[in-house]
N, C-alpha and C positions, 0 to 999 in steps of 0.2 A: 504494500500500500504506500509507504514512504519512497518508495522508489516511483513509481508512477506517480506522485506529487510533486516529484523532485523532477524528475525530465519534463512535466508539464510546465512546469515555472522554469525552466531549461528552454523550453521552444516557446512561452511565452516572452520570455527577455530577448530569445535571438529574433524572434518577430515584430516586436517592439526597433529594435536596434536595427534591423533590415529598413522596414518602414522612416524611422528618422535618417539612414543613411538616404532613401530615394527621395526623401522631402528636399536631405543637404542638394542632392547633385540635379534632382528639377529646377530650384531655384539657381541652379549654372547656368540654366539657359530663359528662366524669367523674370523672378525676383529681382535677380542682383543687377541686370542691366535696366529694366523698367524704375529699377529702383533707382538708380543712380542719372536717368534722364528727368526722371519726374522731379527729383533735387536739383538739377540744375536748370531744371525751366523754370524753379523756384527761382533760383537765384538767378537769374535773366528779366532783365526790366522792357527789352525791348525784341523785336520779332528775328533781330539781328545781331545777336551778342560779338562781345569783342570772346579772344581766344579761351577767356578764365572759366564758362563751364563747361567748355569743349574738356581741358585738362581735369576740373572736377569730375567727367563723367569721364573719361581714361585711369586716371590715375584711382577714380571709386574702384572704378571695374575690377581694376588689376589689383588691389591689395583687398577686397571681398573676398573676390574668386581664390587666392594663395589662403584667402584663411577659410575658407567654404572647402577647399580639397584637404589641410589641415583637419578639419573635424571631421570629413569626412574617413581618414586615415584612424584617427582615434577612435571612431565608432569602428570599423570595422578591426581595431585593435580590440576593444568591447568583446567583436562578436565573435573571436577567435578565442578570447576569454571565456567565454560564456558553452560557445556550440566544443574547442577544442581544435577549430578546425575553421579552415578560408575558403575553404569547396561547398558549393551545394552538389549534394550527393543525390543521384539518380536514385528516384526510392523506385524500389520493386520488389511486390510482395515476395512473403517467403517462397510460397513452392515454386516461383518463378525462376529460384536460385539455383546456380551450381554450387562444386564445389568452388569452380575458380574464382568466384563472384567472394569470397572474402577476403582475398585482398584488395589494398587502398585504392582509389579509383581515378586516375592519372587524367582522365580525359573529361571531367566534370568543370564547369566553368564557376569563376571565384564565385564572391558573392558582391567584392569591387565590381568588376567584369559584368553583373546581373545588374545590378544596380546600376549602373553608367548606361547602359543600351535600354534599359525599361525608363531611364529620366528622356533619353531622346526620343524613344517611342510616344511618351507622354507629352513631350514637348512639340512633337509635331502633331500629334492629335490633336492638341489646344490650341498648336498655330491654326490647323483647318477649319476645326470648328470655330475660332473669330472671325478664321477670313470669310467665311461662308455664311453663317450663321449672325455672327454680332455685327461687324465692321458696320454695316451698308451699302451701299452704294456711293461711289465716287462720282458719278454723273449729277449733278446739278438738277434738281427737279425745276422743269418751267412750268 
């Protein structure tokens, strides 16, 4: 019974720790750049700014993003903590096993690697659905 409460709160924390890694590396590609234009169209008085929030939204960009791959390193340091292991492993029920099927599994892809391809997956889902769905129309209603 402690054992199956124990690996429950085991895949509970590494699912926790997966899900805030794909929150860190979606916001690589919306968060952190929307965030850093909307601040500098703050700081722009006019439709034509001089070079200062050009460099605020370059320089936002680039020390966000080194500290957005940074936590994203320490959570999957977490989940290496946590699971013992950087692989998601191809589950397949027992009787589907051989014997050779217990050793380590070489061709399983990280869970960096999962997470970085499911943030752009999701990023390009959310570019389509604005472009399609929210944006509008760019044609001028007469």
């Amino acid at each position: 019974m402690e054992m199956t409460v124990r690996s429950l709160g085991r895949n509970l924390a590494a699912t926790v720790v997966f899900f805030a890694m794909l929150l860190a590396a979606f916001s690589l590609w919306t968060l952190i750049p929307l965030g850093w234009v909307y601040i500098a169209s703050k700081l722009s008085h006019s439709q034509f700014p001089s070079i200062g929030p050009y460099m605020v939204v370059v320089i936002g960009i680039i020390v966000t993003v080194l500290f957005d791959a940074w936590l994203i390193g320490r959570l999957n340091d977490i989940y290496v903590r946590v699971t013992g292991s950087n692989r998601l492993v191809q589950s397949r029920p027992n009787w589907m096993k051989s014997l050779r099927d217990t050793g380590p599994v070489h061709n399983s892809v990280t869970v960096v690697e999962a997470v970085m391809m499911s943030s752009v997956l999701l990023a390009g889902v959310a570019l389509i659905t604005w472009f399609f769905l929210l944006a509008g129309s760019p044609i001028p209603n007469r």
